[in-house]
VEXKETOR-292782 format. One record per atom (N, C-alpha, C): x, y, z; atom name. Coordinates in pm, whole numbers, plus 32768, in hexadecimal, padded with zeros to 4 digits. Example, Ala and Ser with C-alpha at 12.3 -4.5 7.8 and 13.67 -1.06 7.14 Angstrom:
# residues 2
    X    Y    Z atom
 8527 7DC7 830C    N
 84CE 7E3E 830C   CA
 8528 7EB6 830C    C
 8505 7F1F 82C4    N
 8557 7F96 82CA   CA
 850A 8003 8313    C
# end
This chain:
# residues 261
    X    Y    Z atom
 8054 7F88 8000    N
 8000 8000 8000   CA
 8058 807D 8000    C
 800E 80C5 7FAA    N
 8062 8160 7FA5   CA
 801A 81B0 7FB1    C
 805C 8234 7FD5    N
 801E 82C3 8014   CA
 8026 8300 7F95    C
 8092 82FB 7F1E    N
 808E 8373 7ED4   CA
 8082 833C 7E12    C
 802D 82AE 7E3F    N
 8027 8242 7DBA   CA
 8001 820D 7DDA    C
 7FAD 81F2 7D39    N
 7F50 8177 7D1A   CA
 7F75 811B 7CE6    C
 7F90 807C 7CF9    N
 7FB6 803A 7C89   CA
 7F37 7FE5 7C7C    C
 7F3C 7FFB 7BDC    N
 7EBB 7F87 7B8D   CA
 7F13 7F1F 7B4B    C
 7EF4 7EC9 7B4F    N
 7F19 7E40 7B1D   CA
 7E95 7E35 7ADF    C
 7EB6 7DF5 7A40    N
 7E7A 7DDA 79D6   CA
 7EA2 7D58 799D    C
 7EB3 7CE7 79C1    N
 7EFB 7C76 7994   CA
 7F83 7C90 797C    C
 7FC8 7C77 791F    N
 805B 7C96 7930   CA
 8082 7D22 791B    C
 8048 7D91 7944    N
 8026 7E2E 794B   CA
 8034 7E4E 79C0    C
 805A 7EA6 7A21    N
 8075 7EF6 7A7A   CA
 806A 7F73 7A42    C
 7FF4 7FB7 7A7A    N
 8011 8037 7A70   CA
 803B 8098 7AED    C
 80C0 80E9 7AE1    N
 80B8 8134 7B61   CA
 8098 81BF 7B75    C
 8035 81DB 7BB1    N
 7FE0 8251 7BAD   CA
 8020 82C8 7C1F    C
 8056 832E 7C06    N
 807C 8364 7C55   CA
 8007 83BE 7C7F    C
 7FDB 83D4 7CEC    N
 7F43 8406 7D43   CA
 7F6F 8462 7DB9    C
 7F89 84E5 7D59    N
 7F8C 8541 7DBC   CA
 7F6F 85CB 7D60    C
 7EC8 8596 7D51    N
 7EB5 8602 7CDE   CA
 7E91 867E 7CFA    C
 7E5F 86A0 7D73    N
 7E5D 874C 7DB1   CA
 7EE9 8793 7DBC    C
 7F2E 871A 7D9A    N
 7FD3 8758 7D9D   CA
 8015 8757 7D0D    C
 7F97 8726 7CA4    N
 8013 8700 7C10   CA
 8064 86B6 7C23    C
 8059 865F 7C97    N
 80A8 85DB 7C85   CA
 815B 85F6 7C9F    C
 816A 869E 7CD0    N
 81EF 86A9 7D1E   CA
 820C 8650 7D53    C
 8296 8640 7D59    N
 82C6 85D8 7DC9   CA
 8311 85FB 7E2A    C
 8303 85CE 7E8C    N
 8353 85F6 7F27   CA
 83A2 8572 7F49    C
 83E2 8544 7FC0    N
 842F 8500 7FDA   CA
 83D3 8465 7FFB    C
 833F 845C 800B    N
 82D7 8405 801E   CA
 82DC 83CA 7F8D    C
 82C4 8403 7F35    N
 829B 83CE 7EB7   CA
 832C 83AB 7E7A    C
 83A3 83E3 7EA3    N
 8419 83CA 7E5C   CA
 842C 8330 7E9A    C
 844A 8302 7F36    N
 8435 829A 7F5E   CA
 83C0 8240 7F0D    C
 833F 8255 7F14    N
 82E1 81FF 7EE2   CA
 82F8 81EA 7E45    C
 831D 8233 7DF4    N
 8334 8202 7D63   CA
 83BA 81A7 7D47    C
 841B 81C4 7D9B    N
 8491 8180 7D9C   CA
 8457 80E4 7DC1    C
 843A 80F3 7E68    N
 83FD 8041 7E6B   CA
 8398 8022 7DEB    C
 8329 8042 7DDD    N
 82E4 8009 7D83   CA
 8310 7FE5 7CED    C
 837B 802E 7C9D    N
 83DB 8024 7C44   CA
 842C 7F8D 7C6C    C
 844B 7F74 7CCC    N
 84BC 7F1E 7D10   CA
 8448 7E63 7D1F    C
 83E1 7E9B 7D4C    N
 835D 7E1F 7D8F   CA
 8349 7DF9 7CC3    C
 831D 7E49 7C88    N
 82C2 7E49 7C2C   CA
 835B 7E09 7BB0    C
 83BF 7E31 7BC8    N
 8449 7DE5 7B66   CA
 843D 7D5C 7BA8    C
 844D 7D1B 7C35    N
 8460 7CAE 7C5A   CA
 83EB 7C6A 7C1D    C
 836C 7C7F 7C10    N
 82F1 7C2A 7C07   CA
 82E8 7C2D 7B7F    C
 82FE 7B80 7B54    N
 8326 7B2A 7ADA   CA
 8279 7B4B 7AAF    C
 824E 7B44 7AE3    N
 81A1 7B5C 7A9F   CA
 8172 7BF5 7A83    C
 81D0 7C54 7A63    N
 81C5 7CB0 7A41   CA
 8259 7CD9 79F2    C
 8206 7CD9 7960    N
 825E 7CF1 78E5   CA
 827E 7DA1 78B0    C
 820D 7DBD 78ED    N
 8216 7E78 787F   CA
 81DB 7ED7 7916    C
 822E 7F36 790C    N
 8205 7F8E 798B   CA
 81FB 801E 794E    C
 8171 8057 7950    N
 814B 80CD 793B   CA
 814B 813C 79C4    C
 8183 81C3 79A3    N
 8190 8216 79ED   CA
 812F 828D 79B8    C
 80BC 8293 7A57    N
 805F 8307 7A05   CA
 8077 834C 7A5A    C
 7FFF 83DB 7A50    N
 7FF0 841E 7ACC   CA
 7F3A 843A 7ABD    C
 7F0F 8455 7B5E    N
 7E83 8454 7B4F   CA
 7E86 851C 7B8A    C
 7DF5 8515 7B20    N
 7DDA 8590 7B39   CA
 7DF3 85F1 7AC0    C
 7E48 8691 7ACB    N
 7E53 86C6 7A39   CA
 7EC9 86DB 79FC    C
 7F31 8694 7A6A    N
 7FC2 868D 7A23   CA
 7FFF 85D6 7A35    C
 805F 85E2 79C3    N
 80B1 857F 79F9   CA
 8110 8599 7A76    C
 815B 85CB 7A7F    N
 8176 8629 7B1A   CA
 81DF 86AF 7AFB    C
 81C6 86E2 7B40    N
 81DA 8782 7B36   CA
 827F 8782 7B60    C
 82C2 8715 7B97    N
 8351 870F 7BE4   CA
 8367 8741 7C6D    C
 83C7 8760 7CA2    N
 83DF 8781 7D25   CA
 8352 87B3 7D5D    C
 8310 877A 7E13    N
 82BA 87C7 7E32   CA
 8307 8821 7E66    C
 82B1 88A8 7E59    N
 8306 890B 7E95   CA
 82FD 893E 7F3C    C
 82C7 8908 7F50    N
 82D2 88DD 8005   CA
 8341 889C 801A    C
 8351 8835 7FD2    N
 83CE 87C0 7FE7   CA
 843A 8828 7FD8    C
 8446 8863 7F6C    N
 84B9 88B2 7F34   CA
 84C9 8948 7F96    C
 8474 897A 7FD7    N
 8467 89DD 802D   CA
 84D4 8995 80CA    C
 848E 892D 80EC    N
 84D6 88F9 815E   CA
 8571 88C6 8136    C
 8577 88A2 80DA    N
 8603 8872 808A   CA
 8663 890E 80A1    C
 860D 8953 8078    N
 8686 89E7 805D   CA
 8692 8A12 8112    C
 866F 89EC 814E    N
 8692 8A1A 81D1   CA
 86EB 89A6 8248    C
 86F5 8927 81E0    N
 8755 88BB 8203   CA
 87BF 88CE 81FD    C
 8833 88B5 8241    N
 88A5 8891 8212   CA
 88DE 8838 81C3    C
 8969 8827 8179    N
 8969 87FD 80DA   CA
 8984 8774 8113    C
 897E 8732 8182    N
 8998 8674 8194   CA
 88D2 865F 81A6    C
 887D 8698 81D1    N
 87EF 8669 81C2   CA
 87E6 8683 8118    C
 8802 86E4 80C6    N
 87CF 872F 804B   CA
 880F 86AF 802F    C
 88AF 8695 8016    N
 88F9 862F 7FC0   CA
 8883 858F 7FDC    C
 8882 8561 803F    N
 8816 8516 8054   CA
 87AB 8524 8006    C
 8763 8568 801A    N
 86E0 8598 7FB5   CA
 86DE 8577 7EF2    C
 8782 85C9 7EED    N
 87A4 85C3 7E58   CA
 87B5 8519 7E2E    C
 880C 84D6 7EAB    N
 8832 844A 7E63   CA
 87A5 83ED 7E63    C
 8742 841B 7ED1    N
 86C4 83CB 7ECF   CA
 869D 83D6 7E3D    C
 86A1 8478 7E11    N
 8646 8482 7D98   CA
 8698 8442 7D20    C
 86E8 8463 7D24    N
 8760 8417 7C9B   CA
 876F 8358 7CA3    C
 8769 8339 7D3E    N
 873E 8296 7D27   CA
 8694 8263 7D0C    C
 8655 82D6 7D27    N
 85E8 8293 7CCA   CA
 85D4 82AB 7C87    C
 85E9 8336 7C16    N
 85FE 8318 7B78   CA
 8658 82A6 7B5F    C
 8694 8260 7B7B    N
 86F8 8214 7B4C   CA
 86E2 819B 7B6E    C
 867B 818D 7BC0    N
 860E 8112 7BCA   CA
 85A9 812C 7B7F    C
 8587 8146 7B5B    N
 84FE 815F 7AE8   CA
 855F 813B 7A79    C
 85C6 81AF 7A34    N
 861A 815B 79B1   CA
 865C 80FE 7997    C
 867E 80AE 7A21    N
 86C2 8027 7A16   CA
 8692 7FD9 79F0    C
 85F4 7FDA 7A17    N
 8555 7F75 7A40   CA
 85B2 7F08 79D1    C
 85B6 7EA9 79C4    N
 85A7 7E06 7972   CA
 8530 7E48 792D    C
 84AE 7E4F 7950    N
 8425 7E49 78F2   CA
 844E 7EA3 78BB    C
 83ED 7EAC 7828    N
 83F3 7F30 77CF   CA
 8361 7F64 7831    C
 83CC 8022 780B    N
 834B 8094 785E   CA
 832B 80C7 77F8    C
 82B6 8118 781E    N
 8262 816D 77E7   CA
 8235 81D5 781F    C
 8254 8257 780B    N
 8217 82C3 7820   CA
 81A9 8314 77F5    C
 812C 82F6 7844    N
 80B2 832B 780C   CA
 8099 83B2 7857    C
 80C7 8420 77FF    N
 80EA 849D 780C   CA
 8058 84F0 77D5    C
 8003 8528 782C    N
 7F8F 8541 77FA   CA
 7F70 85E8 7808    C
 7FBD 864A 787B    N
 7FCB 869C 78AD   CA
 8045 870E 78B1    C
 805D 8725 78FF    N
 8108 8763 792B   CA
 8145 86E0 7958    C
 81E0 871D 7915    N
 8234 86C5 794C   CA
 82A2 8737 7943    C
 82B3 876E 79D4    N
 8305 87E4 79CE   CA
 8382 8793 7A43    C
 8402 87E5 7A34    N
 847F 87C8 7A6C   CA
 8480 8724 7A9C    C
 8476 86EA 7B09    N
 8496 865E 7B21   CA
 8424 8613 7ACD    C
 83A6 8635 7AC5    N
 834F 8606 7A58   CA
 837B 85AF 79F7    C
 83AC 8632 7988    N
 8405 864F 7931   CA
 8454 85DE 792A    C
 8498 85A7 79A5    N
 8523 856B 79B9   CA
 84D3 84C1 79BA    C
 8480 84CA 79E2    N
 8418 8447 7A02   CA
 8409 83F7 796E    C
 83D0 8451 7918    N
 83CB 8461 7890   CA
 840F 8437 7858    C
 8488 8446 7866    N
 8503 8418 7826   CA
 8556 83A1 7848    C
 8538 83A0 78B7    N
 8572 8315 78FC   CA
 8509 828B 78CF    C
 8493 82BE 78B2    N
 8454 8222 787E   CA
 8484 821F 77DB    C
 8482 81B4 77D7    N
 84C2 813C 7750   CA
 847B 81AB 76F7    C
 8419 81C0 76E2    N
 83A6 81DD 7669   CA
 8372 825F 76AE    C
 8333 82BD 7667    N
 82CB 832A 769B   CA
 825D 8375 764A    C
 81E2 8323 766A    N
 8173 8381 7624   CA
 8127 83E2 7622    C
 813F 8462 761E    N
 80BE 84D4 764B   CA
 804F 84F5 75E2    C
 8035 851B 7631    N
 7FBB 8544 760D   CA
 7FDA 85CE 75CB    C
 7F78 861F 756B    N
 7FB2 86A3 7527   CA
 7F92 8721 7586    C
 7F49 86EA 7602    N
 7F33 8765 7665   CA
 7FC0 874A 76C3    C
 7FEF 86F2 76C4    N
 807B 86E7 7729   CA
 80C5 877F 770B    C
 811C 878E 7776    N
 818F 8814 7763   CA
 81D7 87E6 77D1    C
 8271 87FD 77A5    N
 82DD 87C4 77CC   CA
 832F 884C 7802    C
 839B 8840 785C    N
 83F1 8894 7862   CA
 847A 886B 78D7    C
 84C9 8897 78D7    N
 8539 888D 7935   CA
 8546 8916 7969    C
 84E4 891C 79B3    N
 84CA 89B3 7A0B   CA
 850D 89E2 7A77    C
 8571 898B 7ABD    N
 85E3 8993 7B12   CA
 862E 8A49 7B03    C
 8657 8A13 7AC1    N
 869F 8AC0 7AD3   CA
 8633 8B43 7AE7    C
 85CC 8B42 7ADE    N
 855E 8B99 7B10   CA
 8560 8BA2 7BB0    C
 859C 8B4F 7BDD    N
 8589 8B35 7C88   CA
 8636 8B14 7CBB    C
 8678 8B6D 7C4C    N
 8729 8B85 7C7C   CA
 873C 8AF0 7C8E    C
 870E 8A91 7C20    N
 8789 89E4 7C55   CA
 8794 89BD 7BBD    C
 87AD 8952 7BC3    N
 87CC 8928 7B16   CA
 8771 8858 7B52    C
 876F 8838 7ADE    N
 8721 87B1 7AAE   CA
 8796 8732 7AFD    C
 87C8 8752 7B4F    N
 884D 86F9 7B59   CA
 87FE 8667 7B48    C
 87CA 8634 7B7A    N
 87BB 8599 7BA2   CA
 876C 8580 7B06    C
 8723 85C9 7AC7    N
 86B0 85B8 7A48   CA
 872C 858A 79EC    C
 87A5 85F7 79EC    N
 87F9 8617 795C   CA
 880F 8594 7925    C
 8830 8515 7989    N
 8859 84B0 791B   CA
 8834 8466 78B4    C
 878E 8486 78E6    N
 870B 8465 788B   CA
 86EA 84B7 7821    C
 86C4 8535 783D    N
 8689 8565 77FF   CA
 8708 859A 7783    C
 8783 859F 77A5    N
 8810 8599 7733   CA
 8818 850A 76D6    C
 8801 84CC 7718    N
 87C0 844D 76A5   CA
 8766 843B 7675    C
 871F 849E 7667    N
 866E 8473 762D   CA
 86A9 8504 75D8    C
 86E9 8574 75C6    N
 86C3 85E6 759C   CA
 874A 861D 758A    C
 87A3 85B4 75C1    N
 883E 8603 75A4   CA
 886C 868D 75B8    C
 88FD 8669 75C4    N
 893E 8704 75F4   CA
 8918 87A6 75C6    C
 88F7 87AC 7565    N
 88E4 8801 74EA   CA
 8856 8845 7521    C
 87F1 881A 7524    N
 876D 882F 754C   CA
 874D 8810 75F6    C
 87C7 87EC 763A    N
 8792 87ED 76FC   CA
 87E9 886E 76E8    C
 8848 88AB 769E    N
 88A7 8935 76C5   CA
 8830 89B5 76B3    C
 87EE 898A 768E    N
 876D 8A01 763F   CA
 870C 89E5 76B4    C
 86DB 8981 76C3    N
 867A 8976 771C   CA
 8687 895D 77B5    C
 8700 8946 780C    N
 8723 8952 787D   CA
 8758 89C7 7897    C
 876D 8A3F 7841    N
 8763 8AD8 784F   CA
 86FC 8B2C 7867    C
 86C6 8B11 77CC    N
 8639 8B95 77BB   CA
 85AB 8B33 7826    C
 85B8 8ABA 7825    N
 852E 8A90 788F   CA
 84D5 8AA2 7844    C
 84D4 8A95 77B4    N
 8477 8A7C 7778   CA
 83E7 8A66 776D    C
 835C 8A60 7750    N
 8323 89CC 772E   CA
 8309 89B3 76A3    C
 8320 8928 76C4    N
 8332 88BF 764A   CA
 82A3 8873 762D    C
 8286 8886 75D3    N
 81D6 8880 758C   CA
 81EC 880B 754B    C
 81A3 878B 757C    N
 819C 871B 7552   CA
 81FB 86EC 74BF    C
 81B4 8750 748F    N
 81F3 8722 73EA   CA
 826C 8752 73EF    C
 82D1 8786 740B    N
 832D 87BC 7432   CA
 8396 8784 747D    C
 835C 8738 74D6    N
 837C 86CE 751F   CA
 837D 8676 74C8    C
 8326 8603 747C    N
 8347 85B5 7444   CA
 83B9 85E1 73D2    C
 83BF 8655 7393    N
 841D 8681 730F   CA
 84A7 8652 735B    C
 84F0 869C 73DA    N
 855F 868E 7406   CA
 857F 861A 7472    C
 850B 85BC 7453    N
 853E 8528 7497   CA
 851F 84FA 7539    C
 84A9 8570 755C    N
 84C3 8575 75FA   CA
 8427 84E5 75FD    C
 83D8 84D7 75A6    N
 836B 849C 75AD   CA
 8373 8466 750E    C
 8357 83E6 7501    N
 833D 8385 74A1   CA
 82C1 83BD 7433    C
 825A 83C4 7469    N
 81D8 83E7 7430   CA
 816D 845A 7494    C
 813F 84BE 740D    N
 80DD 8519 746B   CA
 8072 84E7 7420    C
 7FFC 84CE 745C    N
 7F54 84C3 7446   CA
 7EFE 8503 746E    C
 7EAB 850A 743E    N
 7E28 855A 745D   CA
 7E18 853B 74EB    C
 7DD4 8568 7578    N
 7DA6 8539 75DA   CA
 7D46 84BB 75D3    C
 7CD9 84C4 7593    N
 7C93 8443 7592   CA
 7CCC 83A7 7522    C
 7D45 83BB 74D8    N
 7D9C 836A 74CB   CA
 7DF6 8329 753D    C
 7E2A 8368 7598    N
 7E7B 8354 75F3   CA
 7E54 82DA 7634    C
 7E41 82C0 7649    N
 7E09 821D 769A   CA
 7E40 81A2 7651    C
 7DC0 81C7 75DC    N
 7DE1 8169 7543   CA
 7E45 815B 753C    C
 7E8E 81C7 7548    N
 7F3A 81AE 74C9   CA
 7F81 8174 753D    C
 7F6B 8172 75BC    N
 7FFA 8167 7651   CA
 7FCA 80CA 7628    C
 7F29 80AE 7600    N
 7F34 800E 760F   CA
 7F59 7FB0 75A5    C
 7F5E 801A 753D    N
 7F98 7FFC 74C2   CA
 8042 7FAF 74C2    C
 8062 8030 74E8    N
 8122 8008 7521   CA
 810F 7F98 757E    C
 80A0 7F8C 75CE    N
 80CC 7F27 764A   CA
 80C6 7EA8 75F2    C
 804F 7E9A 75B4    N
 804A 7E28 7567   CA
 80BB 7DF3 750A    C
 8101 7E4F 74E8    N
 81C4 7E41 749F   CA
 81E0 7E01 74E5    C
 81E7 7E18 7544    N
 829A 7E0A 75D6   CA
 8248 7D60 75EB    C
 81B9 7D79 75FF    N
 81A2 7CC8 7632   CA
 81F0 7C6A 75D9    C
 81D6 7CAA 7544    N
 81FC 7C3A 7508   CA
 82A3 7C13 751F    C
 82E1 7C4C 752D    N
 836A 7C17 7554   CA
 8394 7BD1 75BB    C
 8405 7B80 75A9    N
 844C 7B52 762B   CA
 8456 7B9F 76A6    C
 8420 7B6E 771B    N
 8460 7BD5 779A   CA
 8510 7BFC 77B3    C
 855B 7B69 77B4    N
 85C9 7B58 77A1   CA
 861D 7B9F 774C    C
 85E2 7BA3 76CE    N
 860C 7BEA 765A   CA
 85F9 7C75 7683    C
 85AE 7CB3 76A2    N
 8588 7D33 76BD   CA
 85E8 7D77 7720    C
 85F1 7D1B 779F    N
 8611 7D5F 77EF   CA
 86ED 7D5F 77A7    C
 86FD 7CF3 774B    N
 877E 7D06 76ED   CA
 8788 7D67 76C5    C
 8731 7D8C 7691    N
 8720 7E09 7644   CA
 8724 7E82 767D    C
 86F0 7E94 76C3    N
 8705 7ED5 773C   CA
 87C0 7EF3 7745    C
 8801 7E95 776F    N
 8885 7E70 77C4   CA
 88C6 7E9C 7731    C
 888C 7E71 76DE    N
 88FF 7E97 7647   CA
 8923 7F3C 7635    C
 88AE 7F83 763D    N
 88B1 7FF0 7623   CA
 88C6 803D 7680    C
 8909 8012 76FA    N
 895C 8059 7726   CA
 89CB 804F 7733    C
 89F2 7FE9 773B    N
 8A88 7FAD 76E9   CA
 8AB6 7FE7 7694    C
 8A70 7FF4 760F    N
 8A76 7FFF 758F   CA
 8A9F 80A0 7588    C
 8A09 80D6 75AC    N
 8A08 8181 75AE   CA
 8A94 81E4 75B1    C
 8AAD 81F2 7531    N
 8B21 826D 7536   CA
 8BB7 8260 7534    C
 8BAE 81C7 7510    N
 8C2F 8167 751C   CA
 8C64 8180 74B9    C
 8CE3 819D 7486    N
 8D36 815C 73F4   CA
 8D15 80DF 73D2    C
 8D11 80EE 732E    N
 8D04 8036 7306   CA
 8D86 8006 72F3    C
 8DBA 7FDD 7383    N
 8E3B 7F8C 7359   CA
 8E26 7EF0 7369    C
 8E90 7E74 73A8    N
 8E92 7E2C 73A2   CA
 8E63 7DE1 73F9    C
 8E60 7E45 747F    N
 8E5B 7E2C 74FF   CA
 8DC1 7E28 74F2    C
 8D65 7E81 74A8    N
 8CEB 7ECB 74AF   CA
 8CD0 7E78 7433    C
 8CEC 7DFD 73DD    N
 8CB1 7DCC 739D   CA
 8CBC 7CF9 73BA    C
 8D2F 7CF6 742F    N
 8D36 7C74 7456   CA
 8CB5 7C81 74DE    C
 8C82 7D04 7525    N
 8C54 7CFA 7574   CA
 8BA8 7CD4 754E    C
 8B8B 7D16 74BC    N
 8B12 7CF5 7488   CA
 8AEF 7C76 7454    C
 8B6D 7C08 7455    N
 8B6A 7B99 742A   CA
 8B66 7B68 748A    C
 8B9F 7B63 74CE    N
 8B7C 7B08 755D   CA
 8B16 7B35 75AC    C
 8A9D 7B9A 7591    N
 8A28 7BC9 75D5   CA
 89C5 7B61 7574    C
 89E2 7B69 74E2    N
 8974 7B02 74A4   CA
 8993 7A7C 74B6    C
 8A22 7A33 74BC    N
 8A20 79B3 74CC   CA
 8A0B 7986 755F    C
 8A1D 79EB 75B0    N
 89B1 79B1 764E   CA
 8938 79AC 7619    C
 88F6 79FE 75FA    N
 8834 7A26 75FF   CA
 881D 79AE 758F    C
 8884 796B 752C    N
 8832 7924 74D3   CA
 882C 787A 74FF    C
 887D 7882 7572    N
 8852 77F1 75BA   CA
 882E 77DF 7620    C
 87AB 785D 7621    N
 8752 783C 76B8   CA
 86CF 77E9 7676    C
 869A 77B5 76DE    N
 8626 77AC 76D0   CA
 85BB 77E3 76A0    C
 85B9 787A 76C9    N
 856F 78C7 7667   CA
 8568 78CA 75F0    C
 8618 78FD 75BA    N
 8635 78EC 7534   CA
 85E3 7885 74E1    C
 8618 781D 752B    N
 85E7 7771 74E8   CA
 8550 7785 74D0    C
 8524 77BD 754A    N
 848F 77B6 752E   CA
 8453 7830 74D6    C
 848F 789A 74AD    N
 846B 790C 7470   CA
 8463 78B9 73C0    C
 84F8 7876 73B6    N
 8528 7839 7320   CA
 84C8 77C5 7302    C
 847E 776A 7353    N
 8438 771F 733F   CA
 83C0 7741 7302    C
 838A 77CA 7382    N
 82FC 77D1 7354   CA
 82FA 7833 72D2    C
 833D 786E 72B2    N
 8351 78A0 7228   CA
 8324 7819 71A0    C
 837F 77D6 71C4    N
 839F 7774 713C   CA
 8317 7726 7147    C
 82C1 76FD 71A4    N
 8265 76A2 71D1   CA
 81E7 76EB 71B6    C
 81EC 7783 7179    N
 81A4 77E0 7194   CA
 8130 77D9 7233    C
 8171 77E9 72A8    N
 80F7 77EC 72FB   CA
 8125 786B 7361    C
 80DA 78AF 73A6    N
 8126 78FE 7421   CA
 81A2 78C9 7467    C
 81E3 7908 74A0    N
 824C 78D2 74FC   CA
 8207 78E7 7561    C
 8245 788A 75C3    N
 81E5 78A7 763B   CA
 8200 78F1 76BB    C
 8264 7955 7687    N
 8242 79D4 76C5   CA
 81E3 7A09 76A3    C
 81B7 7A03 765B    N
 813A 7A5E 764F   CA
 80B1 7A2B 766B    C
 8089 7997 7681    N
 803B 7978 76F4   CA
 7FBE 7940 7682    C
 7F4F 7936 76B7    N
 7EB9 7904 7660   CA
 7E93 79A4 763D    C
# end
């Protein structure tokens, strides 16, 4: 049970609902704890393949609450440093997750929002979503977001937008990589179950490879070292069990049975 989330389970679906909607779904040091465990419960449990990240109410979340951040500025920097590594190990539990994520971005997704956004695998908004890295408006910078949201949108476009504090208008967002797909609002549902229905069809195993490759991989020279290491990532994965069972049900034409009746 949680104070600042909902989780729905949908057969091999988890959705995690962040529920703190008189607040836009800010987060304080309650919800930074509670999304980290539930990220951590919801990776261990083999009966949950795809984990969606929403928010209830009229944002996806707005980032720092500013109560939290009010008491923070009157801390000293070993409680604040605390605070920062809570928030930076649970973005980094959400992007580690094994499952493929999904960000169902329907609202604001301003400064840690923003960072939420970017840390899941995939991200769909909606065309009323608006994005921003609003930090420097409140004298701080995106520290714990940057590693995400610089991989979804790269150096070039976080130097522009972790300055001016922008907002970033759905379509805009999808042009420079921060979100996969923008849709109409009453699409949004449809299309998150659209993608979910992708990810079922794949290997878990495989996925969560995939996962492990591309960060390996990401930004590497193609040398020798970086091309014996991609050979020995496929000749493990091609004599598991999965594998075996992925190559079978192909040729046999039937489901694999990851993917169930």
């Amino acid at each position: 049970m949680f104070a600042t989330l909902e989780i729905e389970l949908n057969g091999p679906v988890a959705t995690i609902w962040m529920n703190r909607p008189d607040l836009h779904n800010a987060f304080d040091e309650s919800l930074i704890a509670e999304l980290t465990a539930a990220c951590i419960a919801l990776d261990e449990d083999a009966d949950v393949r795809v984990v969606i990240l929403a928010g209830r109410g009229k944002s996806f979340s707005a980032g720092a609450d500013l109560n939290w951040m009010k008491r923070a500025a009157h801390n000293g920097i070993d409680d604040n440093l605390n605070d920062a590594r809570a928030l930076a190990r649970m973005l980094r539990t959400l992007a580690e997750m094994k499952k493929p994520t999904v960000a169902r971005v329907h609202g604001a997704a301003l400064g840690g929002g923003m960072g939420l956004a970017a840390a899941c695998d995939i991200a769909v908004a909606s065309t009323r979503a608006v994005f921003a890295t609003s930090e420097v408006r409140f004298g701080i910078i995106p520290a714990a977001i940057s590693p995400y949201v610089l991989r979804a949108i790269g150096a070039r476009q976080a130097t522009r937008y972790f300055q001016s504090a922008e907002r970033i208008a759905a379509d805009r967002a999808r042009d420079i990589g921060l979100v996969h797909e923008a849709v109409e609002p009453e699409a949004l549902d449809a299309r998150v179950q659209e993608v979910v229905s992708a990810l079922l069809q794949g290997g878990p195993l495989a996925q969560a490879a995939a996962k492990d490759l591309i960060r390996a991989v990401g930004g590497q020279p193609v040398n020798e070292t970086l091309v014996e290491e991609t050979a020995h990532r496929i000749a493990h994965l091609r004599a598991t069990p999965e594998a075996r069972e992925g190559i079978s049900a192909f040729l046999e034409k039937r489901s694999p049975a990851w993917i169930g009746e």
